[in-house]
C-alpha positions in Angstrom: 5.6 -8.1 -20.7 3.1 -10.5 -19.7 1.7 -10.5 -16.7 1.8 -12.9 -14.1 -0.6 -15.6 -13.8 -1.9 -18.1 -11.3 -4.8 -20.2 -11.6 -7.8 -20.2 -9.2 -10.6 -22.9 -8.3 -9.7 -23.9 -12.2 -10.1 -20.1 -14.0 -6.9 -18.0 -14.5 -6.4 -15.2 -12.9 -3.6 -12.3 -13.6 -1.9 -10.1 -11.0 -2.9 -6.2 -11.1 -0.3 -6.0 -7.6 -0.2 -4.9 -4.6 -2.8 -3.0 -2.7 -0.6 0.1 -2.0 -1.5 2.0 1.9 -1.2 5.9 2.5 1.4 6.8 5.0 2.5 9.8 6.7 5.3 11.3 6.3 7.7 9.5 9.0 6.3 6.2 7.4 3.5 4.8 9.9 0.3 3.7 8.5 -2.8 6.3 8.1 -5.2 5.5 10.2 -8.4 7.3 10.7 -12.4 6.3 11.9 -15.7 7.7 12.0 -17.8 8.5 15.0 -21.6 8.5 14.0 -23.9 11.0 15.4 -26.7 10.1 17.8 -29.5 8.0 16.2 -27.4 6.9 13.4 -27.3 2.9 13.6 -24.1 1.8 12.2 -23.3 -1.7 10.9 -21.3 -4.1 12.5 -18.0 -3.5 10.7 -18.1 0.4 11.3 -15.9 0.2 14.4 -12.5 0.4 11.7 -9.8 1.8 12.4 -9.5 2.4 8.3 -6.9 3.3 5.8 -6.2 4.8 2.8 -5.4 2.5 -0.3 -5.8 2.3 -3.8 -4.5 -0.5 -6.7 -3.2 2.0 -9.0 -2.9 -0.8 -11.8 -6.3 -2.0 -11.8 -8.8 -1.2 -15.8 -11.8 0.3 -15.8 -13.5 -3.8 -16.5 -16.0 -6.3 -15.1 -14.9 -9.7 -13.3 -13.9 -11.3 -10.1 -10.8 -10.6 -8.0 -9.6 -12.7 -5.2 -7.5 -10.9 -2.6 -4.4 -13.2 -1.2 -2.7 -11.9 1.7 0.9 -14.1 1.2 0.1 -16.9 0.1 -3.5 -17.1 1.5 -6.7 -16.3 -0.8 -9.0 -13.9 2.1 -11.4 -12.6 0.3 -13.0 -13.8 -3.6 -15.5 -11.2 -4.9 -16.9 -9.4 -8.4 -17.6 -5.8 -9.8 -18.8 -4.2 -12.8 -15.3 -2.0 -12.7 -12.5 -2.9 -10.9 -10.7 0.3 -10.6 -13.9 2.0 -9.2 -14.4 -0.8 -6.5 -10.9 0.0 -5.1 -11.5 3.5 -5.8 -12.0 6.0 -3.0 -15.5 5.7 -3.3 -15.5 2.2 -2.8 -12.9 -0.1 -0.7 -10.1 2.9 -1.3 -12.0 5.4 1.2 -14.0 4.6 3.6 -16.9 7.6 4.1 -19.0 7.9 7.3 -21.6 7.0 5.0 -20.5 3.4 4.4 -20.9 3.2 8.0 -24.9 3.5 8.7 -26.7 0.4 9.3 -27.7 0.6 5.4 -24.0 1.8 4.5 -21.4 -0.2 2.7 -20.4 -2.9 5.6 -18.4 -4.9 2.9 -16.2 -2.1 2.0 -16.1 -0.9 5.6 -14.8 -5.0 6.5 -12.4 -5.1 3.1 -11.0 -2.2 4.0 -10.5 -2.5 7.7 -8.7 -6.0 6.8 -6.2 -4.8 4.8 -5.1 -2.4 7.3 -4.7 -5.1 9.8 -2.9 -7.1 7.6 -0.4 -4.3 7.1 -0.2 -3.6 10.6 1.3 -7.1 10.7 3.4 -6.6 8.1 1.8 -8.4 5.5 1.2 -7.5 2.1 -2.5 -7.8 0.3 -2.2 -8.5 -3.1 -5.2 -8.6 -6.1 -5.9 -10.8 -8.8 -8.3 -10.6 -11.3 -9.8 -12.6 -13.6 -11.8 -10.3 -16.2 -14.9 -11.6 -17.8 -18.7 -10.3 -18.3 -20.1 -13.6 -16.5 -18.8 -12.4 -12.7 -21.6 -12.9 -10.5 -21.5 -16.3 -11.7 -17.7 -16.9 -11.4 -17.8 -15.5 -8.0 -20.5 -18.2 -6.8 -18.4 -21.1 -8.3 -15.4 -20.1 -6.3 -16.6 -19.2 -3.3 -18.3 -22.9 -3.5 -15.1 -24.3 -4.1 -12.8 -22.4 -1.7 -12.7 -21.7 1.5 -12.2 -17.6 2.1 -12.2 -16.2 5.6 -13.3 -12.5 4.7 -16.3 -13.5 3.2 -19.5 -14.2 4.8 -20.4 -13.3 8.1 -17.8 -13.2 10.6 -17.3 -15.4 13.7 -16.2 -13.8 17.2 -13.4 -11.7 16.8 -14.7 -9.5 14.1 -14.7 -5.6 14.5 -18.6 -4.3 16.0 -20.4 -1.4 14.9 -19.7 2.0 16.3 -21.6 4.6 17.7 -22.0 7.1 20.7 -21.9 6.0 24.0 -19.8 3.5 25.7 -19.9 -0.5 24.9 -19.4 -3.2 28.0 -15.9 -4.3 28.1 -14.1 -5.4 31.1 -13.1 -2.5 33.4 -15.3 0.1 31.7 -18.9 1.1 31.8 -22.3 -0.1 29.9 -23.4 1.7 26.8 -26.4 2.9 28.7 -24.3 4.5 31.7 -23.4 8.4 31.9 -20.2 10.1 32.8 -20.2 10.3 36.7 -19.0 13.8 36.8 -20.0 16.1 34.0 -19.1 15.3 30.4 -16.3 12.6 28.3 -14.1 15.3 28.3 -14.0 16.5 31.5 -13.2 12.5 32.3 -10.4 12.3 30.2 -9.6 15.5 31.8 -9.5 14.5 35.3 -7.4 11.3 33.9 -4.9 13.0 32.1 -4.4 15.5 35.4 -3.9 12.3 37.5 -1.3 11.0 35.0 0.7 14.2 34.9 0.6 15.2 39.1 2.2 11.6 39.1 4.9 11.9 36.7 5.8 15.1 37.8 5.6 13.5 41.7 8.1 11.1 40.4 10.5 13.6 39.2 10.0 13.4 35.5 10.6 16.9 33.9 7.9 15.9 30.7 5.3 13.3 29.6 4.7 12.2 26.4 0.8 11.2 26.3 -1.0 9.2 23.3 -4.5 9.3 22.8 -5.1 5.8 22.3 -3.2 5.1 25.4 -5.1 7.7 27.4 -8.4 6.3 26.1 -7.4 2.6 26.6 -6.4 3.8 30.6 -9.7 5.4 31.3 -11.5 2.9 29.5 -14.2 1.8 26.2 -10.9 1.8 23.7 -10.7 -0.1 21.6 -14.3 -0.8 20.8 -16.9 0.6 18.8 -18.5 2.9 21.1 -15.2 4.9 21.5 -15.1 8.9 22.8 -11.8 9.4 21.0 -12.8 13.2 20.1 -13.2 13.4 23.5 -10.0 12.4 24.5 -8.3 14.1 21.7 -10.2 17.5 22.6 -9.2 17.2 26.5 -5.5 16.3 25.6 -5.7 19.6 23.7 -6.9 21.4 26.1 -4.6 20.7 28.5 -1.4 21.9 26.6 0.8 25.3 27.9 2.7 27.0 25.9 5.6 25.2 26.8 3.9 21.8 25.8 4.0 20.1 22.1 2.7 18.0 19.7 4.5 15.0 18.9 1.8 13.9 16.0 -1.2 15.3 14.6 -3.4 12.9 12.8 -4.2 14.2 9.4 -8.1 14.3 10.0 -7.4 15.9 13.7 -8.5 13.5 15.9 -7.5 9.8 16.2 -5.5 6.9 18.7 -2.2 8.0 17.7 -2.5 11.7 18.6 1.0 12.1 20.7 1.5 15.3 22.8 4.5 15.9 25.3 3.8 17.8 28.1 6.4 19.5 30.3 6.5 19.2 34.3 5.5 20.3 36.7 2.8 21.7 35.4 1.8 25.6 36.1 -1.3 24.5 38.2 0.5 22.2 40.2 -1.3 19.0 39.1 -5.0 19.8 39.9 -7.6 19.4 37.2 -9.8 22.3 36.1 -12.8 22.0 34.0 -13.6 25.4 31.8 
């Protein structure tokens, strides 16, 4: 069969398909991110959150491929190997590594796009146009067209991430410290307040995401997240008549979902061990 074919900025350019997103197993979207360790300066599209994807169609061969989301060309670029540039060691997976300062930023923004994009329920699609003479394709098109996901990014973009909390509104500096002890204990003493009012309102459970927890208490979303924070107090909250709801396959991330019955044992009161 031949393939499909569409013509770009005057070069043709055939259809490997879809790019194809990991899910779990009721259906939603993988997500994950990476928090850096202290010192580590990350690049300005670390912040994610990142998926898991992969073109299962695309050969092992130099060119350019333009990525269309719909009808829309995002994003025109070139490799040496196609199938290894959507691989998971480049914009299939994204590895903490790509995240540094001196990591791979584009693969960390490519990827980080697509998710987005599905999130909205569109579909990112690539075309390639194979030929030894890429870097100098690539060039001609991106002269002739006009391709929001390349370049450097306006207002709006995702911001690096890395430990310690950001300014946003209703949340602390980067530079400030925890009033009282650590992150965890914070989220902590948040989630206790959230329960010992639920259960003062009659409720007989709570169901508690992490990404809504975090967003409550504050620096989420943004890069300088404490989400293994928040995941780790969540967890340490639960009785043994409490459960999880969803586990993120990497452990910790937003959509971390527990239920937690009421009234609670301890009547409501936080503890910090």
């Amino acid at each position: 069969m031949r393939p499909e074919i569409r013509v770009i900025g005057g070069h043709e350019f055939w259809s490997v398909g879809p790019l194809e997103l990991r899910r779990t197993p009721d259906g939603d979207l993988e997500e994950y991110t990476h928090e850096l360790e202290e010192g580590i300066r990350p690049n300005r599209h670390a912040a994610g959150p990142f998926c898991v994807m992969r073109l299962s169609a695309a050969p092992s061969a130099p060119g350019v491929y333009a990525i269309f989301v719909d009808a829309e060309v995002r994003y025109i670029g070139e490799c040496q190997d196609l199938a290894a540039r959507f691989g998971s060691s480049g914009y299939g997976q994204i590895q903490p590594r790509n995240c540094h300062h001196d990591g791979q930023s584009t693969n960390c923004k490519l990827n980080s796009r697509v998710l987005a994009a599905a999130r909205r329920g569109e579909v990112a699609r690539v075309w390639f146009c194979h030929t030894p003479d890429h870097k100098t394709l690539e060039q001609e098109l991106l002269a002739k067209l006009d391709t929001p996901w390349n370049g450097r990014d306006s207002a709006g973009t995702n911001a690096p991430r890395r430990r310690g909390h950001r300014s946003n509104p209703g949340s602390r500096p980067a530079s400030a410290k925890p009033r009282h002890g650590t992150f965890k204990e914070e989220f902590r003493r948040a989630l206790m307040e959230m329960l010992a009012q639920a259960a003062a309102e009659g409720a007989e459970a709570l169901e508690v995401r992490a990404g809504d927890l975090h967003r409550k208490h504050g620096g989420y979303p943004g890069p300088n997240h404490r989400m293994p924070s928040c995941c780790s107090a969540m967890r340490s909250l639960m009785d043994s008549d409490d459960r999880f709801v969803y586990q993120p396959p990497r452990g910790n991330g937003a959509r971390l979902t527990i239920e937690y019955r009421l009234p609670r044992r301890d009547g409501g009161a936080p503890t910090f061990g």
